[in-house]
C-alpha atoms as a printed R data frame, in Angstrom:
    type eleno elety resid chain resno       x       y      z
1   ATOM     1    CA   UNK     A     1  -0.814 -59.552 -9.345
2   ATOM     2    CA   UNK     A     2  -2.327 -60.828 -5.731
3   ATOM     3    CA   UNK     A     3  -4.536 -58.840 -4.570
4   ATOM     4    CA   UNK     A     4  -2.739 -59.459 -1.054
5   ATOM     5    CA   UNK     A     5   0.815 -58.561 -2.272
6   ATOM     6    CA   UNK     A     6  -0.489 -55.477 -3.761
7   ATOM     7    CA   UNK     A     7  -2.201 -54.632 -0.652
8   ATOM     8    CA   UNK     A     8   0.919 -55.242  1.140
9   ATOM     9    CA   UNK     A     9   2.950 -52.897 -1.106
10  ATOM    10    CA   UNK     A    10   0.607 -50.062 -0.909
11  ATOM    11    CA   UNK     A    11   1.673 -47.808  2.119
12  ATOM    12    CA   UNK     A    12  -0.386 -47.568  4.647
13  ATOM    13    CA   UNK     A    13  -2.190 -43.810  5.398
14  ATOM    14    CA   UNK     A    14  -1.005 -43.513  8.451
15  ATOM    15    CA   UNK     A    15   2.489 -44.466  7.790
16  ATOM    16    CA   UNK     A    16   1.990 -42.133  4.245
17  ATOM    17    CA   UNK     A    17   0.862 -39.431  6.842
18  ATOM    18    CA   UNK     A    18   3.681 -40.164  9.444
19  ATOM    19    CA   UNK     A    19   6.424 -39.164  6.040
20  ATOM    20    CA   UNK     A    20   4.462 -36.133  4.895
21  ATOM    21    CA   UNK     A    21   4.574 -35.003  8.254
22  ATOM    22    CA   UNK     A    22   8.509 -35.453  9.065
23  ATOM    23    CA   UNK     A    23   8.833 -34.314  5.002
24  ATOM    24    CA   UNK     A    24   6.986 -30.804  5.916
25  ATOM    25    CA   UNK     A    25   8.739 -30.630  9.161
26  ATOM    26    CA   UNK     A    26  12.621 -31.053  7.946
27  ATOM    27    CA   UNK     A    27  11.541 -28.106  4.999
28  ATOM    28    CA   UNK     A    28  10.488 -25.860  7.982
29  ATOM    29    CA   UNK     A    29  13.357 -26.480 10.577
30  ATOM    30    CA   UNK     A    30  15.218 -25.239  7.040
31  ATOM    31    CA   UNK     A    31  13.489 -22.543  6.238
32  ATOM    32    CA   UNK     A    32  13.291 -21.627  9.921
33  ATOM    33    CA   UNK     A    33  17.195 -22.024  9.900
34  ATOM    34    CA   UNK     A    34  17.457 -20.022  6.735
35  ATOM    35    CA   UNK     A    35  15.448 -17.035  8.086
36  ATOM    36    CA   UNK     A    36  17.340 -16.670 11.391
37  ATOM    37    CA   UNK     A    37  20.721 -16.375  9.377
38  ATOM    38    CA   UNK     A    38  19.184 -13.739  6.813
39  ATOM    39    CA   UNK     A    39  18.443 -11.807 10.674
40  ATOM    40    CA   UNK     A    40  21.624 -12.372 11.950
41  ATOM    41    CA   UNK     A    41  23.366 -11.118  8.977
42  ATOM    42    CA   UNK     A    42  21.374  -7.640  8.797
43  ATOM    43    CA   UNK     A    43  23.389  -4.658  9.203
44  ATOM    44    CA   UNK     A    44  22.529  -1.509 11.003
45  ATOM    45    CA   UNK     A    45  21.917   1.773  8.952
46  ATOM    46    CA   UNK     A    46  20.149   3.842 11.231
47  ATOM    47    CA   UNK     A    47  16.605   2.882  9.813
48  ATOM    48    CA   UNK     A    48  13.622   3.398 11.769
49  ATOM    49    CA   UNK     A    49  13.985   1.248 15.019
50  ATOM    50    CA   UNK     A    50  16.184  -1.243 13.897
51  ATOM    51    CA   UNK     A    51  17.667  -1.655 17.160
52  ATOM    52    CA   UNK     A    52  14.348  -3.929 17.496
53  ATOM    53    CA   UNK     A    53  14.828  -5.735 13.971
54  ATOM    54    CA   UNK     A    54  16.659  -8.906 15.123
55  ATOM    55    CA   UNK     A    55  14.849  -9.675 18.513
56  ATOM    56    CA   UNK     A    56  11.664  -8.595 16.806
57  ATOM    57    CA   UNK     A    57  11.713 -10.444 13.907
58  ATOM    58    CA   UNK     A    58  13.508 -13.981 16.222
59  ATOM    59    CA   UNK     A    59  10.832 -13.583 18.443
60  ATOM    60    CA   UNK     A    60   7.961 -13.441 15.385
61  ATOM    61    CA   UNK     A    61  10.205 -17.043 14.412
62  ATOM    62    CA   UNK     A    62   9.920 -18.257 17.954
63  ATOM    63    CA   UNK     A    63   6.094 -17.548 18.580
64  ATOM    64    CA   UNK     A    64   3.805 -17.217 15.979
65  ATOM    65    CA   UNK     A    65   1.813 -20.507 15.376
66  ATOM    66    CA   UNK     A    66   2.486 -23.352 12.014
67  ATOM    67    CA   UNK     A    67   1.706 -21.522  9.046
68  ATOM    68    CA   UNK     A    68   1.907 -17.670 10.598
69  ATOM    69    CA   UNK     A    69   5.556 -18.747 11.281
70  ATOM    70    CA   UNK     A    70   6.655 -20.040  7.915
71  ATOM    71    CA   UNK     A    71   5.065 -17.387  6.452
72  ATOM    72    CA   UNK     A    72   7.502 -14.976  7.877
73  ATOM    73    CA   UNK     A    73  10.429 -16.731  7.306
74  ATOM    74    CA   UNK     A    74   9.842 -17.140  3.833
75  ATOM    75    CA   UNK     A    75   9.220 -12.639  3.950
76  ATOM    76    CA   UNK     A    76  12.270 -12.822  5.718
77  ATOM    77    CA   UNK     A    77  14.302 -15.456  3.558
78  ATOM    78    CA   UNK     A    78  12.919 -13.654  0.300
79  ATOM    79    CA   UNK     A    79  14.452 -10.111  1.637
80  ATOM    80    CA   UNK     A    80  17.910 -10.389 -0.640
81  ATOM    81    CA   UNK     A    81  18.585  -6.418  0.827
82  ATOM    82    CA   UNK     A    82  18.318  -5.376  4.547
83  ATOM    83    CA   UNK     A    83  16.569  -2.543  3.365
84  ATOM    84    CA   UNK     A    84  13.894  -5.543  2.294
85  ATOM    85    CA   UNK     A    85  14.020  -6.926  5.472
86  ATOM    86    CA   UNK     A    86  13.724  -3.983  7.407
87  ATOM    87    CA   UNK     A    87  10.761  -3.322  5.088
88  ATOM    88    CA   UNK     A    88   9.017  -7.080  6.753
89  ATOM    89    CA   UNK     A    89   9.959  -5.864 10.050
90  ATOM    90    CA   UNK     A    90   8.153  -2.700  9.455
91  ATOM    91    CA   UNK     A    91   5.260  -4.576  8.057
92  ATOM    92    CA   UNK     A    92   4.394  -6.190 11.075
93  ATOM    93    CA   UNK     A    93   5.449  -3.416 13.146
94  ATOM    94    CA   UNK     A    94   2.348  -1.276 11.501
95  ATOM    95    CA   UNK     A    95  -0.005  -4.049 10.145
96  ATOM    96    CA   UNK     A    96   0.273  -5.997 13.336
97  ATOM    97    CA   UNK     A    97   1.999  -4.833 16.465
98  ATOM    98    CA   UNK     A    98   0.728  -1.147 16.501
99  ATOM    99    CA   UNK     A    99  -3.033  -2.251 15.590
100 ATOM   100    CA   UNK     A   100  -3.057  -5.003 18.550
101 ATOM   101    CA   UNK     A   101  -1.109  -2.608 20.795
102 ATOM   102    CA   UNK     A   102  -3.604   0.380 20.575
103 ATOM   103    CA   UNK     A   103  -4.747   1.518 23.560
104 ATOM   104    CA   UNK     A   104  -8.172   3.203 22.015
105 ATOM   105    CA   UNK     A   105 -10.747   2.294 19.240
106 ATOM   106    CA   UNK     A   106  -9.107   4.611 17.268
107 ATOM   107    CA   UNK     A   107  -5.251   3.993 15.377
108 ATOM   108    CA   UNK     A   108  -3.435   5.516 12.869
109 ATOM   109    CA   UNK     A   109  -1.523   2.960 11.027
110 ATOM   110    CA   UNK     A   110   1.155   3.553  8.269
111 ATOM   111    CA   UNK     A   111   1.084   2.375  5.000
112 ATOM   112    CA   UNK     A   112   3.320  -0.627  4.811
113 ATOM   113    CA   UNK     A   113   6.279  -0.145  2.167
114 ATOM   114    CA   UNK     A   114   6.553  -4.377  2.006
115 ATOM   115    CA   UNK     A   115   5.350  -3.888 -1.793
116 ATOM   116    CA   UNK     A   116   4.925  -7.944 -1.691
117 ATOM   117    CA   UNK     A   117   1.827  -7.599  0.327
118 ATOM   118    CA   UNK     A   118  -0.354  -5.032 -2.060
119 ATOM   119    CA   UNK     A   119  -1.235  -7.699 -4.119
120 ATOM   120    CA   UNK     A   120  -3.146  -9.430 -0.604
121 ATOM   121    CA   UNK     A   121  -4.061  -6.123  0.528
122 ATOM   122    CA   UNK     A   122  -6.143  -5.548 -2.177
123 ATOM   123    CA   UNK     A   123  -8.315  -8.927 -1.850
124 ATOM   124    CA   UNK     A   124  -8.506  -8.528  1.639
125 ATOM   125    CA   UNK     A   125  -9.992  -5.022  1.018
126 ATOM   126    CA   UNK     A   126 -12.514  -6.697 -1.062
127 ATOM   127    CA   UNK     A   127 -13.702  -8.059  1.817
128 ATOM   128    CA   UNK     A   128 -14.525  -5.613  3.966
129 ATOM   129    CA   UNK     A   129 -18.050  -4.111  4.459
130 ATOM   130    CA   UNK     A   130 -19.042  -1.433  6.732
131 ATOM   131    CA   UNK     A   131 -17.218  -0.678  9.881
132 ATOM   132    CA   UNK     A   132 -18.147  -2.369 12.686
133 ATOM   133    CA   UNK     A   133 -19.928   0.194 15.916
134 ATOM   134    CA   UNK     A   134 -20.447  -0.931 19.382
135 ATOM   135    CA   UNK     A   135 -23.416  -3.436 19.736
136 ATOM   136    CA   UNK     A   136 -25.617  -2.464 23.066
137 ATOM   137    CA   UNK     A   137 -26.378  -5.968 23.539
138 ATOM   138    CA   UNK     A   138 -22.027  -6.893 23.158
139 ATOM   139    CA   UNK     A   139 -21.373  -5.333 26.456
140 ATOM   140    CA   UNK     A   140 -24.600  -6.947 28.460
141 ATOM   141    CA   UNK     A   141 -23.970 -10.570 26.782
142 ATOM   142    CA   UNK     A   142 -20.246 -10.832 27.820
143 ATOM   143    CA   UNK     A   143 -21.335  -9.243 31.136
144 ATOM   144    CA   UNK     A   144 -24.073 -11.950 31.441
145 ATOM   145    CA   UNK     A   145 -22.136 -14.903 30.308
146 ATOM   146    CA   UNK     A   146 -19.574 -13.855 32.675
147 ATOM   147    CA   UNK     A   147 -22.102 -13.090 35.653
148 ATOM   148    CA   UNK     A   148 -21.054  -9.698 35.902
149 ATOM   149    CA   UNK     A   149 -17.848 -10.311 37.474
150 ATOM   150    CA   UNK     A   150 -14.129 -10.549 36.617
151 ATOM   151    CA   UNK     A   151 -13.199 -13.759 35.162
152 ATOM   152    CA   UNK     A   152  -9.519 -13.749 36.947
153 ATOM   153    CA   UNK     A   153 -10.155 -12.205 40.335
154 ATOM   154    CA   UNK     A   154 -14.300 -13.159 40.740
155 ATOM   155    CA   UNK     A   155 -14.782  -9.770 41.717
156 ATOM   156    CA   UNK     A   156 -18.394  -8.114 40.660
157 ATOM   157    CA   UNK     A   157 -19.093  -5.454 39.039
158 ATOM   158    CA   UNK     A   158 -19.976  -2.351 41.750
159 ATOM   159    CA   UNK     A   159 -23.261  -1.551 40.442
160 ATOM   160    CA   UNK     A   160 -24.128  -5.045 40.305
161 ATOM   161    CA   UNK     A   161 -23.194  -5.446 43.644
162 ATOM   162    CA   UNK     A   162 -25.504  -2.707 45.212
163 ATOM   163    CA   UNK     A   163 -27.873  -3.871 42.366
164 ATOM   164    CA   UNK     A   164 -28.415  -7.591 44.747
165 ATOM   165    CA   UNK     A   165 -28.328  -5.554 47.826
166 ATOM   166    CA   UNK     A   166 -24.686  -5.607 48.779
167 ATOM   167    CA   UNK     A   167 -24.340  -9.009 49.463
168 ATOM   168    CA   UNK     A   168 -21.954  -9.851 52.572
169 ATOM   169    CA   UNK     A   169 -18.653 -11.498 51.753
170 ATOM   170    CA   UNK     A   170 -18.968 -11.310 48.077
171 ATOM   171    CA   UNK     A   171 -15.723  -8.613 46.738
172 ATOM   172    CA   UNK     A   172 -16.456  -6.182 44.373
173 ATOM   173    CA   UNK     A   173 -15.241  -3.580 42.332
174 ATOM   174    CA   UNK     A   174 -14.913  -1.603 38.794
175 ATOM   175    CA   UNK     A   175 -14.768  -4.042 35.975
176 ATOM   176    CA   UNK     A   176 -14.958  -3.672 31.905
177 ATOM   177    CA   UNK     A   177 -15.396  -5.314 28.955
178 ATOM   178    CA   UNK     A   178 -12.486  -5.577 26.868
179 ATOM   179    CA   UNK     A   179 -11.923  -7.042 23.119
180 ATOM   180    CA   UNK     A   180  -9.079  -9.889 22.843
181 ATOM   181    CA   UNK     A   181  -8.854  -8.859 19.194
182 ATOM   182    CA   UNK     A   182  -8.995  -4.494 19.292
183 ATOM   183    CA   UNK     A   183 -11.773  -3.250 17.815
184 ATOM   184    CA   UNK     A   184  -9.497  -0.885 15.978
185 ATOM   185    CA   UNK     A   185  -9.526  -3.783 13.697
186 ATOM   186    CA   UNK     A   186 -13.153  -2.620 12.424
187 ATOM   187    CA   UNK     A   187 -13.132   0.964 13.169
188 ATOM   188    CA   UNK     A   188 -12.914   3.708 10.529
189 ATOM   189    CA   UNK     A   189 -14.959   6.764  9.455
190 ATOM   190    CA   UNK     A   190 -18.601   5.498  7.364
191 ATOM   191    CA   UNK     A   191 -17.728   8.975  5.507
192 ATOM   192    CA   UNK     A   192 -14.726   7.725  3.060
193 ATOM   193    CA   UNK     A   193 -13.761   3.826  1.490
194 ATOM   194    CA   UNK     A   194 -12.065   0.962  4.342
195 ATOM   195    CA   UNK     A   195  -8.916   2.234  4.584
196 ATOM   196    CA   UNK     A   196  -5.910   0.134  2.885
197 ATOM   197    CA   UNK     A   197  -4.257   0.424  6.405
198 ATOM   198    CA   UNK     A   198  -7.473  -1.349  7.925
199 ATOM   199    CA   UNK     A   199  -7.040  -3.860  5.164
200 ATOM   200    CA   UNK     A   200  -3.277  -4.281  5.566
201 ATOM   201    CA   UNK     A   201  -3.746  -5.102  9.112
202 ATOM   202    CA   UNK     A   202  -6.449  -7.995  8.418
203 ATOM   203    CA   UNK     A   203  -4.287  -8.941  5.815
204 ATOM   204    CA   UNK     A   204  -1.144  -9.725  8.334
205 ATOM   205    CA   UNK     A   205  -3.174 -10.823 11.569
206 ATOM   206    CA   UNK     A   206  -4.647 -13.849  9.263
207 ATOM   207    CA   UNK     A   207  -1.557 -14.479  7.587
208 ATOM   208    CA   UNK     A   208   0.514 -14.601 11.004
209 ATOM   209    CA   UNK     A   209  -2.382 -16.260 12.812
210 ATOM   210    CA   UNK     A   210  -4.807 -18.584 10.315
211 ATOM   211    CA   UNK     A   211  -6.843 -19.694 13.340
212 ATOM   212    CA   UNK     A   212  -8.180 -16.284 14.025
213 ATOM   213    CA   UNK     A   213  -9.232 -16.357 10.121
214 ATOM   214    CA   UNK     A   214 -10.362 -19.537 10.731
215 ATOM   215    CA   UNK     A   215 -12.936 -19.246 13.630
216 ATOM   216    CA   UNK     A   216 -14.456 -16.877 11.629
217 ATOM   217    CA   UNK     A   217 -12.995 -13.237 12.860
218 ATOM   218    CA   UNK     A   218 -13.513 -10.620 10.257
219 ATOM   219    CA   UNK     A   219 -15.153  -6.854 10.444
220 ATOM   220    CA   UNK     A   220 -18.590  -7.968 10.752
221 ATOM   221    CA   UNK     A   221 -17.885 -10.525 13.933
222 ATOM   222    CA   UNK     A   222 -15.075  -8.056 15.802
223 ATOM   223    CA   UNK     A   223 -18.074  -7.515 18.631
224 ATOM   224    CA   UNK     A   224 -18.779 -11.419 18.855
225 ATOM   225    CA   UNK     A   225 -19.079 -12.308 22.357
226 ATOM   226    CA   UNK     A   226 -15.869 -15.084 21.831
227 ATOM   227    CA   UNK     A   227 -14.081 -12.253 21.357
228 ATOM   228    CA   UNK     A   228 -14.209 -10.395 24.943
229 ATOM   229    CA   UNK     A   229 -13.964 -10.974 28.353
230 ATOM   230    CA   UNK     A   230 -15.456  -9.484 31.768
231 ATOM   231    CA   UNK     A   231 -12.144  -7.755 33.585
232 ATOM   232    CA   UNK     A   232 -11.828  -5.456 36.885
233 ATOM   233    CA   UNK     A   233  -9.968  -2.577 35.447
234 ATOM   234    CA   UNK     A   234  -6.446  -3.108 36.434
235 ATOM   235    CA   UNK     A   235  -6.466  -6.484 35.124
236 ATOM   236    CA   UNK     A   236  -8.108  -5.030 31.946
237 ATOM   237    CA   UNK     A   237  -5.726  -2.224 31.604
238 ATOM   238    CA   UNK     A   238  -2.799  -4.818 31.719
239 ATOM   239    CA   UNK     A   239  -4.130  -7.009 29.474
240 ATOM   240    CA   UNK     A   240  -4.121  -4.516 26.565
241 ATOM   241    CA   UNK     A   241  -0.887  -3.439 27.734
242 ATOM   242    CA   UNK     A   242  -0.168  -7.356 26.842
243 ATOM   243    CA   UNK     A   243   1.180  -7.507 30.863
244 ATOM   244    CA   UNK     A   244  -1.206 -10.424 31.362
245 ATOM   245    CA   UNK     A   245  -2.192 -13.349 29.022
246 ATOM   246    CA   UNK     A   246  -3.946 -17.020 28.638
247 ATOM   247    CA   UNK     A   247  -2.511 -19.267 27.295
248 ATOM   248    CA   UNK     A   248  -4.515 -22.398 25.729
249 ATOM   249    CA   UNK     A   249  -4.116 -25.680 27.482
250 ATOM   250    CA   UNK     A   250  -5.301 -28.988 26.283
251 ATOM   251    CA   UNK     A   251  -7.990 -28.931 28.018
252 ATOM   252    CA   UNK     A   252 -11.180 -26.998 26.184
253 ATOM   253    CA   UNK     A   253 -12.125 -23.454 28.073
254 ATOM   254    CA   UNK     A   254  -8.728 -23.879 30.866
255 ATOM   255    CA   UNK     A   255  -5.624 -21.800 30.554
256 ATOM   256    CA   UNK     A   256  -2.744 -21.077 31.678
257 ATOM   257    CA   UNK     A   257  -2.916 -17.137 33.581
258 ATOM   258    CA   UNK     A   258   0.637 -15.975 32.182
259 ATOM   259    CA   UNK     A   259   2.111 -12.519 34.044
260 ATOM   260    CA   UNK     A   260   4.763 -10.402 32.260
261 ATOM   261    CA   UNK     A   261   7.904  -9.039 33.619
262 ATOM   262    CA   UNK     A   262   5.601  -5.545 33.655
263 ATOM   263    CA   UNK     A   263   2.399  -6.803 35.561
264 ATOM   264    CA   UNK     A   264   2.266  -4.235 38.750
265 ATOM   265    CA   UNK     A   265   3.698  -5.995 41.666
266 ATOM   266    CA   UNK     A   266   1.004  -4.674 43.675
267 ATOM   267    CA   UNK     A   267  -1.495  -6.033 41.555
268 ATOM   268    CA   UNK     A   268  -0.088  -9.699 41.560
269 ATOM   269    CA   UNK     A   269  -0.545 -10.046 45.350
270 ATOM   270    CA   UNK     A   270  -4.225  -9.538 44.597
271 ATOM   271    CA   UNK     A   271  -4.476 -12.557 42.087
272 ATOM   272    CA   UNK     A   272  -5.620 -15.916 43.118
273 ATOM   273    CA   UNK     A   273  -2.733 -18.186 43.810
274 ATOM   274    CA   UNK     A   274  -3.705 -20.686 41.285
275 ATOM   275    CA   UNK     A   275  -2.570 -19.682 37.299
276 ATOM   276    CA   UNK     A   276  -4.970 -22.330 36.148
277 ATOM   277    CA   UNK     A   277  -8.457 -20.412 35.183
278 ATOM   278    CA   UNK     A   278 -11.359 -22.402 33.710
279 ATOM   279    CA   UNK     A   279 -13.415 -19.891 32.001
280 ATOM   280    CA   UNK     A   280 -17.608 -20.572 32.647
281 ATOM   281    CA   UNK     A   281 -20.780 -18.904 31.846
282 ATOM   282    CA   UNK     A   282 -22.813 -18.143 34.494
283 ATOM   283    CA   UNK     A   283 -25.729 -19.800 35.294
284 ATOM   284    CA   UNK     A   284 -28.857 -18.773 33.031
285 ATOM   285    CA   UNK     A   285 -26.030 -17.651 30.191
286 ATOM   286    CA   UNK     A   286 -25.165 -21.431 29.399
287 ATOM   287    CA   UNK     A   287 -26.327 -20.375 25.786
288 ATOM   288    CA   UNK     A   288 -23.662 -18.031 25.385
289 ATOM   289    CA   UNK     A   289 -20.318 -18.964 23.771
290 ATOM   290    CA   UNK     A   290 -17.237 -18.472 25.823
291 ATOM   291    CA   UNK     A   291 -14.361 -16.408 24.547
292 ATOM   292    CA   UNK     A   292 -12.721 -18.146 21.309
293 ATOM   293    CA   UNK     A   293  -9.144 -20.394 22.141
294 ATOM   294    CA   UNK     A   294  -7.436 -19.071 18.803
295 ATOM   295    CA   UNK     A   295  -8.145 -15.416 19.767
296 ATOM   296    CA   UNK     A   296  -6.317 -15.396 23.158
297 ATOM   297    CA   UNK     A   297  -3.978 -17.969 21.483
298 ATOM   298    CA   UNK     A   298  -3.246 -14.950 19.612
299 ATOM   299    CA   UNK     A   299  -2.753 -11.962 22.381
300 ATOM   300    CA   UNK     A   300  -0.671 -14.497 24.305
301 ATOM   301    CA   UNK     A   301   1.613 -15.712 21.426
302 ATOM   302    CA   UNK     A   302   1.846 -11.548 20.806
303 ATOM   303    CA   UNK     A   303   2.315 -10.559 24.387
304 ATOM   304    CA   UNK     A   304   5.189 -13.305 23.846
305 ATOM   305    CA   UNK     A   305   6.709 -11.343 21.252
306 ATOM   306    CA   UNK     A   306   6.214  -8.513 22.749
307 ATOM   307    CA   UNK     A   307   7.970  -8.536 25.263
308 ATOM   308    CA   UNK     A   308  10.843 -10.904 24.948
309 ATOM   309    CA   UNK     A   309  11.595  -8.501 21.827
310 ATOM   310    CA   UNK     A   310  11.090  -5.358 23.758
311 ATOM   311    CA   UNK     A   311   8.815  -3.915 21.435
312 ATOM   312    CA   UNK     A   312   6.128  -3.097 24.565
313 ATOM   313    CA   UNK     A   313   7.849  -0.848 26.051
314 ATOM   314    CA   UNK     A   314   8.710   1.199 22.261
315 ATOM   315    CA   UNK     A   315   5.114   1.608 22.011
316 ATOM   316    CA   UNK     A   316   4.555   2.553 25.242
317 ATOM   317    CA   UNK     A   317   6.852   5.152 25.454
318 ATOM   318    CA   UNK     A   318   5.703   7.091 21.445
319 ATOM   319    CA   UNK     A   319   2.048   7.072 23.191
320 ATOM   320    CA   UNK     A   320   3.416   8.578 26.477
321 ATOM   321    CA   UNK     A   321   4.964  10.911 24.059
322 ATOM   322    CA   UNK     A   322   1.964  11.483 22.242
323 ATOM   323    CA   UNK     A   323   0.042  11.855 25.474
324 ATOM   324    CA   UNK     A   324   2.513  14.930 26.441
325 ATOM   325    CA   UNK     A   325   1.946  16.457 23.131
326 ATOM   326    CA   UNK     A   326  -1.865  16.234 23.448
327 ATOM   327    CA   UNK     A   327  -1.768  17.784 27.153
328 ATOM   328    CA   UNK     A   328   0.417  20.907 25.757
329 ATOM   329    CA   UNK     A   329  -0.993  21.197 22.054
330 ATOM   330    CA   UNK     A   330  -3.760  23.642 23.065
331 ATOM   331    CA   UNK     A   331  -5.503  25.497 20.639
332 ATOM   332    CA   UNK     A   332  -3.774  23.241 18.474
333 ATOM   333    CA   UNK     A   333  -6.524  20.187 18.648
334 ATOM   334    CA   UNK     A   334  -9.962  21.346 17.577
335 ATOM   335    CA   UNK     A   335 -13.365  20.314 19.386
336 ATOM   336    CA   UNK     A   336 -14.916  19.628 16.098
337 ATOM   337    CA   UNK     A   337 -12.908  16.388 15.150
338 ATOM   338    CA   UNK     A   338 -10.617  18.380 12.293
339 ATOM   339    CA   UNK     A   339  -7.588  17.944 13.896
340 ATOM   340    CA   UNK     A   340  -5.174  16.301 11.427
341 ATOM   341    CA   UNK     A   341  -4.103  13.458 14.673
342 ATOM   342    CA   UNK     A   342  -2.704  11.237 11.771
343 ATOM   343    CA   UNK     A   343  -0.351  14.224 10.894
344 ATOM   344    CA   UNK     A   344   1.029  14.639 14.474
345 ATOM   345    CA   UNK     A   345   1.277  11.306 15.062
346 ATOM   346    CA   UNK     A   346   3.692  10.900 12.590
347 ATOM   347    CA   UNK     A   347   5.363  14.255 13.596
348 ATOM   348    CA   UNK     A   348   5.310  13.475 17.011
349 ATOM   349    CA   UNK     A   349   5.713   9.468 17.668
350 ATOM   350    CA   UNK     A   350   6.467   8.146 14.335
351 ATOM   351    CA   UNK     A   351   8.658  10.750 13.072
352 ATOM   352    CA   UNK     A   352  11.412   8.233 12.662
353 ATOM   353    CA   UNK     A   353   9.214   5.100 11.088
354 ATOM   354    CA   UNK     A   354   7.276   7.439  8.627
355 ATOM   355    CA   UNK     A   355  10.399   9.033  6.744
């Protein structure tokens, strides 16, 4: 045969690309199509906060990035009983939304019933070594890269402040260093094995979200300085309430400053009028990385979820529960750290989920 006509007749890559692509995107518009019917055909039972299921699990659909996406539909498409799919919804309830929602270092995370996921569990526990501590030098290399000062507002840090001798004009003010990904994520006692619940929530933030798997996130990174930013404390307390996110744009290091229906009202008139920030380092600290795209990808896409699905304020309001209990449980919670807190947290804010 010519060697032209067979050249001709081969298909070119890009057009051999072009089909793939439009090929893998008709199967998931299907199975995306597929998984919102299996939702919309659930039926209530009075199972643990299934008045969430179906904006919960649409907004998961809606949100989460190619491949975390899919891989919940096909959960929810492979759920033939609604006690299954309540079972997924749980799943990332625990595993995912309680972890990244955790206002302290410190969780308590249910064992996931979604029997489909012990299998991963498992091989993800294989992979975790010791639990992570706070690194001294974490805190002062985020504060350095971000010149001690509040990377939405430019306010500095107080101390730093009266450190350069008050300068005139220059605001100021309380500010913190806070994790994008929780460092509940690598927190548990050096005294007993990683907990499967530590494992079960690695297992489901890198299924729902490769790109945090793939930039490298695991126990031994959590207190990478990609993964925090310089905050005053308002903004900081906001941003773990998932009130405030950034959204990714195009262009590398400038996002999109995204308020939530919750953000104080107060607190917005303080903001720069701009929503475009361009995150820097500071001059000396161009050798430090700046905070990682696919992590706040990730606390935006889940602030998202979030709230559209309501799910922000359920949490909210079990911890304000939980708070109550702790101010009138006296005697009850002992000094030495041998206070059962898993046991009243189910007892107390979970009482309905753990049954």
């Amino acid at each position: 045969m010519d060697p032209l006509k067979r050249k001709r007749s081969s298909p070119q890559p890009s057009r051999r690309s072009a089909r793939l692509q439009a090929l893998h995107s008709s199967e998931s518009s299907g199975l995306l199509t597929a998984a919102k019917d299996r939702i919309a055909h659930y039926t209530d039972q009075q199972r643990p906060h299934e008045d969430k299921l179906k904006a919960a699990l649409a907004a998961f659909l809606d949100w989460l990035p190619d491949g975390g996406r899919e891989s919940v539909a096909r959960d929810i498409v492979n759920a033939t009983t609604d006690d299954q799919l309540h079972a997924v919804f749980y799943n990332l309830l625990t595993g995912l939304v309680m972890p990244m929602k955790v206002r302290s270092g410190r969780s308590s995370m249910g064992s996931s019933p979604h029997t489909h996921r012990f299998q991963l569990i498992e091989a993800v526990t294989a992979t975790l070594n010791q639990p992570s501590e706070h690194q001294e030098s974490f805190h002062d290399l985020c504060l350095k890269r971000d010149g001690h000062c509040c990377v939405v507002t430019g306010e500095m840090d107080t101390n730093t402040w009266i450190e350069r001798g008050s300068p005139e004009g220059v605001d100021f003010g309380p500010v913190e260093v806070a994790h994008i990904i929780p460092l509940s994520y690598a927190s548990w006692s050096r005294s007993t094995e990683s907990p499967s619940q530590t494992a079960s929530a690695w297992e489901v933030l890198w299924r729902c979200f490769p790109g945090v798997r793939q930039a490298g996130l695991k126990v031994e990174t959590i207190n990478s300085i990609t993964n925090c930013l310089t905050m005053r404390s308002p903004v900081r307390s906001a941003f773990g309430k998932f009130a405030i996110a950034f959204k990714p744009t195009d262009t590398p290091n400038v996002y999109e400053r995204v308020l939530f229906r919750r953000y104080p009202s107060a607190e917005r008139r303080s903001l720069p009028a701009s929503d475009r920030i361009e995150f820097n380092q500071a001059p000396g600290a161009e050798d430090l990385p700046l905070p990682c795209a696919a992590f706040l990808d990730c606390h935006y896409r889940l602030a998202e979820i979030l709230n559209v699905s309501g799910m922000a304020e359920t949490i909210d309001e079990h911890w304000r529960r939980w708070e109550d209990l702790k101010g009138s449980a006296g005697d009850m919670l002992h000094p030495d750290g041998g206070t059962d807190i898993g046991g009243y947290l189910k007892v107390a804010l979970w009482e309905r989920v753990a049954r």
